[in-house]
C-alpha positions in Angstrom: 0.0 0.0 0.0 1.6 3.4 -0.6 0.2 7.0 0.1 -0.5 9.8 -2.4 2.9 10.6 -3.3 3.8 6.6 -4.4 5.7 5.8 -0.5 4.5 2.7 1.2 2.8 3.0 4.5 3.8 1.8 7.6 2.8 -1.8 8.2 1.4 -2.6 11.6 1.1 -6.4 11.1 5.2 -6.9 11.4 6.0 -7.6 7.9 10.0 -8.8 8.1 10.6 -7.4 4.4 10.7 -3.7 3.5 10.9 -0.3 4.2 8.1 1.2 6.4 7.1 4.9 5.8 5.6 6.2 9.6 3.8 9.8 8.9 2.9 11.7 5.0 2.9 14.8 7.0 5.5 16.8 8.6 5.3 16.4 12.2 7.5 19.2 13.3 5.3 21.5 10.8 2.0 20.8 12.4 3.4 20.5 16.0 4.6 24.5 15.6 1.5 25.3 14.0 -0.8 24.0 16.6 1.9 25.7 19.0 1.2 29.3 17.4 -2.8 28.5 16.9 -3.1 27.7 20.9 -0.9 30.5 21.9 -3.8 33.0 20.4 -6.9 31.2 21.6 -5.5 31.4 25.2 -8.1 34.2 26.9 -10.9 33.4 24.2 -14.5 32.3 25.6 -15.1 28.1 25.1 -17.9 29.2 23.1 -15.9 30.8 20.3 -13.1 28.7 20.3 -14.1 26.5 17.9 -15.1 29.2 15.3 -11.8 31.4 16.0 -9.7 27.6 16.0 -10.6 27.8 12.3 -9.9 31.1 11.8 -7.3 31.6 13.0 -5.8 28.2 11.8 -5.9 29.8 8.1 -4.2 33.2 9.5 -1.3 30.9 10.9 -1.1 28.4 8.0 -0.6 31.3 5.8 2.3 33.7 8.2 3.9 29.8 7.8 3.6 29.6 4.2 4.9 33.0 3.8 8.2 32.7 6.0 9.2 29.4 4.9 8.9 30.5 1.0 5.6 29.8 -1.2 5.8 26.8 -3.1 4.9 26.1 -6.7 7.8 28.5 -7.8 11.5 27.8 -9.3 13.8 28.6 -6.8 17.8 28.9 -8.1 19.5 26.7 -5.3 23.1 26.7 -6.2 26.1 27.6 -8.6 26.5 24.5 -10.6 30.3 24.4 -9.5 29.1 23.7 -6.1 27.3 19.9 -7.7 29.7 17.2 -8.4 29.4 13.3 -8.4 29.4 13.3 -4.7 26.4 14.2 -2.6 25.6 17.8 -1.5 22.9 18.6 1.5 21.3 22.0 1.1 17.8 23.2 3.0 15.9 25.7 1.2 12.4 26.7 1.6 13.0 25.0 5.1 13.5 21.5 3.5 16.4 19.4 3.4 17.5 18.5 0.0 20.6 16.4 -1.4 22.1 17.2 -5.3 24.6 14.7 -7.2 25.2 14.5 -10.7 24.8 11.5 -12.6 27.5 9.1 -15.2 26.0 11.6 -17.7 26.5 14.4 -15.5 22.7 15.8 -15.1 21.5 17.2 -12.1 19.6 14.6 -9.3 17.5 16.3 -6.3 15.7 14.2 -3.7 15.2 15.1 0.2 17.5 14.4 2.3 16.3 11.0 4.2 16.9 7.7 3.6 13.0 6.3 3.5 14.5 3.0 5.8 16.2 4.6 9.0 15.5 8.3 8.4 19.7 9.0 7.6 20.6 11.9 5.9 22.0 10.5 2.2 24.3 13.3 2.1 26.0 11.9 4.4 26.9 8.8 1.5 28.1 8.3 -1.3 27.2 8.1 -5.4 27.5 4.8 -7.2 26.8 4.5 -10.7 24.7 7.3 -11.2 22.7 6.1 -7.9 22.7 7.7 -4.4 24.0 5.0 -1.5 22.7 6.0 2.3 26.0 5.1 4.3 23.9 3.0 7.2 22.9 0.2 5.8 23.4 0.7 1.7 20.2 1.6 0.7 20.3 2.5 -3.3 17.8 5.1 -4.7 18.1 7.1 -7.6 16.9 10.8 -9.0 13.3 9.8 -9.2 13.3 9.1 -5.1 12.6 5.1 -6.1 14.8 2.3 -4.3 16.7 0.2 -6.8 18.6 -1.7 -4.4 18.3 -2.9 -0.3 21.7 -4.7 0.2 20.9 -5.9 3.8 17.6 -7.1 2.6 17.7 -9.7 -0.6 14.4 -9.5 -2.4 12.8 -6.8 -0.7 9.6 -6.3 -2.1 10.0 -2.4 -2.1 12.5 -2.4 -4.6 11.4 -0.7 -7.4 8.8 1.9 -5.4 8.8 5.5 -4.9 9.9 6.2 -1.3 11.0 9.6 -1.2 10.5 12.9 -3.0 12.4 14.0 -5.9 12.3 17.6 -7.4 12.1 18.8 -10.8 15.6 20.7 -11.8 17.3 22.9 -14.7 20.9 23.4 -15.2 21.1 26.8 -16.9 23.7 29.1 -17.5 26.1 28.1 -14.2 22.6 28.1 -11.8 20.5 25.3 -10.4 17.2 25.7 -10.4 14.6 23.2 -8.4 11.1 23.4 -8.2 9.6 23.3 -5.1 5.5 22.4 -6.1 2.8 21.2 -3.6 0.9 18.3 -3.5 -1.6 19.6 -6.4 1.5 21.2 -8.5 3.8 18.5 -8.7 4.7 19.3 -12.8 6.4 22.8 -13.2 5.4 24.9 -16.0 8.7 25.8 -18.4 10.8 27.7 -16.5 10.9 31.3 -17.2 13.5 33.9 -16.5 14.3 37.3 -17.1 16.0 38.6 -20.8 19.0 39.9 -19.2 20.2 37.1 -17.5 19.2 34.2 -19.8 19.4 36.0 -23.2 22.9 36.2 -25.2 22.2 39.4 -26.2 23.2 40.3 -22.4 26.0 39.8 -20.8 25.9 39.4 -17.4 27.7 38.7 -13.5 26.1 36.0 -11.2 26.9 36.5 -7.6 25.0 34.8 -4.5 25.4 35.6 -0.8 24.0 33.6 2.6 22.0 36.7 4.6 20.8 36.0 8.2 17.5 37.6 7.9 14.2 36.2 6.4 13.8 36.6 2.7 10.8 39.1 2.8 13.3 41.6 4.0 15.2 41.2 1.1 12.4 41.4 -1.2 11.3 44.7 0.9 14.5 46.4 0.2 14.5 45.9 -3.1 11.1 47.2 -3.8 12.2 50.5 -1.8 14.3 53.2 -3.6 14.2 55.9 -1.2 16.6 53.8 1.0 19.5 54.7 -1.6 19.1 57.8 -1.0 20.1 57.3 2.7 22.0 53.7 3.0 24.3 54.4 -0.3 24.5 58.2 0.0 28.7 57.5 0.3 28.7 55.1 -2.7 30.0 55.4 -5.9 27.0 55.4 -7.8 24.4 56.2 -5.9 25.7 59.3 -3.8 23.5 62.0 -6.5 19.4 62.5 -6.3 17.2 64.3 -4.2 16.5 62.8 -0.3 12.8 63.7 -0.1 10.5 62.5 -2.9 6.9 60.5 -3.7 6.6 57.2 -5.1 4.4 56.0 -7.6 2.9 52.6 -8.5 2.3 51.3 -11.9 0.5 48.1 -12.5 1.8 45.8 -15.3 0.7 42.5 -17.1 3.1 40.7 -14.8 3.6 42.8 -11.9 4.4 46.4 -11.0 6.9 49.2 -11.4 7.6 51.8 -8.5 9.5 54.9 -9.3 10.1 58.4 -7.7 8.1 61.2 -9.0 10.9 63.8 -8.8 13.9 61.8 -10.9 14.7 59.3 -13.1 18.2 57.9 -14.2 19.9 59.6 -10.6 19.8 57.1 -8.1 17.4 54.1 -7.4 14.7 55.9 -8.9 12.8 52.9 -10.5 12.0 49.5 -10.2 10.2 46.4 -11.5 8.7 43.4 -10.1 8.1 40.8 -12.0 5.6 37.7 -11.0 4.6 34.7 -13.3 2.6 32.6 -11.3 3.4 29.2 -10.6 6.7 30.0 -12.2 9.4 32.7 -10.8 9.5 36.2 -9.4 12.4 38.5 -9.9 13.0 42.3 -9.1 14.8 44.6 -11.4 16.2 48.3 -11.6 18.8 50.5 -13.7 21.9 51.8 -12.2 23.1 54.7 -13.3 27.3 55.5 -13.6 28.1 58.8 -12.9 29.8 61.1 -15.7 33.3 60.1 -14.1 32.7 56.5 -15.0 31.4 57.0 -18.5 27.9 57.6 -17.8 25.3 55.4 -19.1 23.3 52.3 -17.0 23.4 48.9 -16.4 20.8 46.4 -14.9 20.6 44.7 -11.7 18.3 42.0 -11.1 17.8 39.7 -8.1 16.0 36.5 -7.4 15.6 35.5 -3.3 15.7 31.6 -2.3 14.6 31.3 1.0 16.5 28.6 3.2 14.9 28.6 6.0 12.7 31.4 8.7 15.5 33.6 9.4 18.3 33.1 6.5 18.3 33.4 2.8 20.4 33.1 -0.4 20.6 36.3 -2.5 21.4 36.3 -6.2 21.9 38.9 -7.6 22.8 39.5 -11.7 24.6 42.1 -13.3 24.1 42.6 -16.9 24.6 45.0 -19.9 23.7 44.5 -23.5 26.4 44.7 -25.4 28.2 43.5 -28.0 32.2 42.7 -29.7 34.6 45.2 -28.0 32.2 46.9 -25.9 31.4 43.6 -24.4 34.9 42.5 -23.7 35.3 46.4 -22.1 32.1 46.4 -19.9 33.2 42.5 -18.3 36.9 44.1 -18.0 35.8 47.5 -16.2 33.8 45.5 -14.3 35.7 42.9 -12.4 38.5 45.5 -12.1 37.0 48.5 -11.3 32.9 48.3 -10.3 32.7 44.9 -8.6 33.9 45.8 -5.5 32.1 49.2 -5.2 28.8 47.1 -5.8 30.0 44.5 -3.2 30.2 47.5 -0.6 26.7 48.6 -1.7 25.5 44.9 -0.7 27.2 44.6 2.2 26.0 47.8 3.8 22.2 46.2 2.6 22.9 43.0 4.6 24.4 44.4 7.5 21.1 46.5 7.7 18.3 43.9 7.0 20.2 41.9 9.6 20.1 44.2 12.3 16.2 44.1 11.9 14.1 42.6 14.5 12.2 39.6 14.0 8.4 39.8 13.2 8.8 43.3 12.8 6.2 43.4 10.4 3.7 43.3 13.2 4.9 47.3 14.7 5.7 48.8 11.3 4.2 52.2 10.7 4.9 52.6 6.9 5.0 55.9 5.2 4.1 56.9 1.6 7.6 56.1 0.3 6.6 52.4 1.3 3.9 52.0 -1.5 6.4 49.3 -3.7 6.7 47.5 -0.1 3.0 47.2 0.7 1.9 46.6 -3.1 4.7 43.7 -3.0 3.3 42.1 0.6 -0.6 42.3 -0.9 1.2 40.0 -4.0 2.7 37.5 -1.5 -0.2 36.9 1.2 -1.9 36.2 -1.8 -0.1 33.8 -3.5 0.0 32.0 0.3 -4.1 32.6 0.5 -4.5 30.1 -2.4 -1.9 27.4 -1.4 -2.4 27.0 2.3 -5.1 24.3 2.8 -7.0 26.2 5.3 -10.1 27.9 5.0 -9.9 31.5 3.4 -9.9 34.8 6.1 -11.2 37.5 4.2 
C-alpha cells in the first residue's frame, strides 16, 4: 500500500521485508503550528473557540507559508560548480534537500532521508549514477525510487517510490529546483528574465547567505528611497534628491515603483516581475556617474529562502552589449565596479540583519513604502491560495 505521493505506509502487522514509511505529513510543521494557533486562543471564551480555531488556523497556515517560501515556484538553489558526483545537502524553503550529478553528468535532487532509517544521504556516497545511504546501503536514484536494499535480498520495495524528488534545470552556471505542492507536482517551463538568460546580455552572477528572512530582502529591493540614505557614500548612488513621492504602476506581470521627482539619478525605478506558478524577480537601472562613463546597467535579483530567518541572495549584473564593448564592460567591471557594488550589498545585509524579527507586526509605513506594501498584498496572496485552510477574508 503506498500513500498519495507513491511511499508505502507503515505496516502494523510486522511484515519482516521492507521499508516502512511512519507519517505523510511533517510532524514538526503541524506541531509548531498548533503551537502558534493555541498560543492566540489562550483568553478566548469556550464558546468561540471552535469558530476562532478555524480562523485563525488559516491566519497561521498562511504567516507559515509565507516565512518558509511559497511553493509552486523555481527557486535557483546553487552555482553549478558547487554539484559534483558526490552528494551535496542543502535546505531551502525550510527542506532538506541532497544534489549529485549523474555518469551523464545531469543534475539529481531528492530530500534528504533515507526512506529505511530516516539518515541523511548526504552523508553517502554516489555509485553508478545512484545515491547510497551510508547506514545500511540503501540504493535510490533521482526519481526518489529504491533500486537496491543490500541488507535485505528480495525486498519487495524495490522498485517503489519512497522519497521525493524535485524537478531541476541546469542553466547558465545556476540550479534551479522546483519546489510544487501536493496539487502542483509538474512545473510549468521555467521562465527567466532577458538579461540574464538571453545572449544578447552579458551578465555577472553573484550569491550571498543573509541571516535575515527573505521578505526583508524582497522589501528592500522594492524601496528606492533607501538609496538615498543607505548608499549616499557610494560610488554610484551618492547623487538625487532625499525627499520624494513614489508611484505605483500596474503591469501585465507585476508592477513598477518609481520616484516622482527623478529618473536615471539614483534608485529611482524598479520592476517586479511575477509569473505565477513559475518565478519572481525584481529589477532596476543603475546609473554611472559622468566620471565613470555615464550610461546604466541592470541589476536583477532572485531571493531563495533557506529557511525562517536566512536566505540566499542572487543577484545579476548585466549589460547588453556586444564585440569590443562587451569585452570592455566585463573588463571594467571585475576590475573597477565589482567591489564598489559589493560594498553597496554589504551595507544592505548588515542592515536587514540588524532588523528585529516579526517586525512586520509594529511597522508604521510611510508613503515612500507604496512598492513594499503593493509587494506584501502580492505574497499573502499567492499563500491565501496554497495553504489548505479555510480562506480569512
Amino acid at each position: 500500500m503506498t500513500d498519495k505521493s507513491g511511499a508505502p505506509l507503515a505496516n502494523t502487522n510486522g511484515v519482516k521485508h521492507g521499508l516502512y514509511r511512519v507519517k505523510s505529513k511533517d510532524p514538526i510543521k503541524s506541531q509548531r503550528i498548533r503551537r502558534r494557533v493555541n498560543r492566540r486562543l489562550e483568553g478566548v471564551a469556550s464558546e468561540l473557540r471552535p469558530v476562532m480555531r478555524r480562523v485563525t488556523y488559516a491566519m497561521v497556515e498562511i504567516e507559515d507559508r509565507l516565512e518558509t517560501g511559497l511553493l509552486n515556484f523555481w527557486y535557483l538553489v546553487a552555482d553549478a560548480n558547487w554539484i559534483t558526483q558526490e552528494p551535496v545537502g542543502l535546505k531551502r524553503l525550510d527542506q532538506d534537500i541532497v544534489l549529485w550529478r549523474n555518469e551523464n553528468g545531469e543534475i539529481n535532487v531528492v530530500e534528504d532521508r533515507c526512506p529505511h532509517r530516516g539518515a541523511r544521504l548526504s552523508k553517502g556516497r554516489v555509485h553508478r549514477g545512484r545515491i547510497t545511504c551510508s547506514y545500511h546501503g540503501v540504493q535510490l536514484n533521482g526519481e526518489g525510487i529504491i533500486m537496491e536494499t543490500p541488507a535485505t535480498p528480495d525486498c519487495p520495495l524495490v522498485g517503489k517510490k519512497a522519497i521525493r524528488s524535485y524537478p531541476c534545470r541546469e542553466f547558465k552556471g545556476a540550479v534551479w529546483v522546483y519546489f510544487g505542492d501536493e496539487h502542483h507536482k509538474d512545473p510549468n517551463e521555467m521562465i527567466l528574465p532577458e538579461e540574464f538568460s538571453s545572449n544578447d546580455w552579458s551578465s555577472f552572477l553573484f550569491s550571498q547567505v543573509w541571516n535575515c528572512n527573505y521578505q526583508c530582502v524582497l522589501d528592500n529591493r522594492l524601496d528606492p528611497m533607501h538609496g538615498s540614505y543607505l548608499h549616499a557614500s557610494s560610488y554610484t548612488l551618492a547623487y538625487g534628491n532625499k525627499q520624494d513621492r513614489l508611484n505605483i504602476e500596474e503591469t501585465k506581470l507585476g508592477f513598477v515603483v518609481s520616484r516622482e521627482s527623478q529618473i536615471g539619478v539614483n534608485i529611482d525605478r524598479t520592476e517586479m516581475f511575477h509569473y505565477p506558478g513559475n518565478n519572481i524577480w525584481i529589477q532596476t537601472e543603475i546609473p554611472y556617474p559622468p566620471s565613470g562613463g555615464g550610461g546604466f546597467f541592470r541589476i536583477g535579483g532572485f531571493v531563495t529562502p533557506v529557511d525562517r530567518s536566512s536566505c540566499l541572495f542572487w543577484v545579476y549584473r548585466s549589460q547588453k552589449s556586444s564585440g569590443w564593448r562587451r569585452d570592455l564592460w566585463r573588463f571594467l567591471y571585475k576590475n573597477r565596479l565589482e567591489e564598489r557594488h559589493l560594498e553597496v550589498l554589504e551595507q544592505d545585509r548588515d542592515m536587514l540583519e540588524s532588523i528585529y524579527e516579526h517586525s512586520q507586526k509594529n511597522e508604521w509605513l510611510l508613503q515612500t513604502d507604496v512598492g513594499v506594501a503593493r509587494l506584501r498584498k502580492i505574497l499573502n496572496k499567492e499563500a491565501e491560495n496554497q495553504v489548505d485552510a479555510p480562506k480569512v477574508t
